[in-house]
N, C-alpha and C positions, 0 to 999 in steps of 0.2 A: 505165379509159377516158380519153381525152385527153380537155384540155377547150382546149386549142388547137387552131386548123382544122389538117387533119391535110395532107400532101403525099405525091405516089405515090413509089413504090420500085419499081426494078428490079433483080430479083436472077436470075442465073443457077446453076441446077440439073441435074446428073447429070437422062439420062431415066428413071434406077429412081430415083430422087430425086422426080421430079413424079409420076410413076406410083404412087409412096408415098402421095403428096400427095393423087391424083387420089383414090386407093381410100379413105382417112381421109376424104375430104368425101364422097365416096358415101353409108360407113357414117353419118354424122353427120348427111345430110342437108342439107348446107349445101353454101359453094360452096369451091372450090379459094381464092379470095383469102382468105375469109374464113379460113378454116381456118390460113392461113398466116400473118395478120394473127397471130389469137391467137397459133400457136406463137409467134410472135417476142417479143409482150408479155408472156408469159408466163414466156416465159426472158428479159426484162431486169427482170421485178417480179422473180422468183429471186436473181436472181444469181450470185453465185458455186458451186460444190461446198461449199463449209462452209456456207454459205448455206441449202442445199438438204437438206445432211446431217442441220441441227437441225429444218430444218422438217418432215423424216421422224420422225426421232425425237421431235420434238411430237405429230405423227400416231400415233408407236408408242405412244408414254403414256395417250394419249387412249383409244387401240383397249383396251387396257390394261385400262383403268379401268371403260370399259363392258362389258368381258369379265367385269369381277366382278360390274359389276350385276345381269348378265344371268345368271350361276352363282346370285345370291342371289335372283333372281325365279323361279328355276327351284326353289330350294329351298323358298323358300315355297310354290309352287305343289305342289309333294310334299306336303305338310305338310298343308295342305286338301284334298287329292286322297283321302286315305281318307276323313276326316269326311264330305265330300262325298258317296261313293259311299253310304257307310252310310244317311246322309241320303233316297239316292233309292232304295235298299232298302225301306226303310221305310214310305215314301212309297207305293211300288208294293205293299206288302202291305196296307196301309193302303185304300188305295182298292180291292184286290183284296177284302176283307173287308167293306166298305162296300157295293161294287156287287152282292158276294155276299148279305149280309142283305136290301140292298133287294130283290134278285130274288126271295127267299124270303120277304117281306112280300105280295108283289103276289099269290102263289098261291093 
């Protein structure tokens, strides 16, 4: 965000250019300047193609990295996923066996 007072801009656009424009602020909810505002600061924080290239490939490493966490939270979860189930086996025969003797107390 700027932290100077900002000045208008006039720019001229193809009408499948605005029409672009127009349907990207639909989807987003917002307005056509705004929409146009960001793209522009958006591509001057960027800057160049190499620029842009490593900030992908930051991105890529990142996706990366969580991709393994996400493999190793999934193996853990395997891993307790039988103990687990046994666990509620047990459990439900357990209580099956309980509410059966109570029942057979009360007669």
């Amino acid at each position: 965000m700027p932290t100077s007072p900002t000045k208008p801009v006039s720019i001229r656009l193809a009408q499948g250019e605005i029409e672009l424009l127009q349907a990207r602020a639909l989807t987003l909810s917002s307005t056509v300047t705004a929409v146009a505002r960001h793209m522009i600061r958006t591509c001057l924080e960027e800057g160049d193609k190499r620029t842009l290239a490593r900030r992908m490939m930051q991105i890529e490493r990142r996706m990366a990295a969580l991709e393994q966490v996400t493999q190793e939270s999934n193996r853990l979860l395997l891993q307790i996923k039988e103990p687990t189930d046994n666990l509620l086996v047990m459990f439900d025969a357990l209580l099956k066996t309980l509410t059966t003797t109570h029942k057979g107390d009360l007669s």
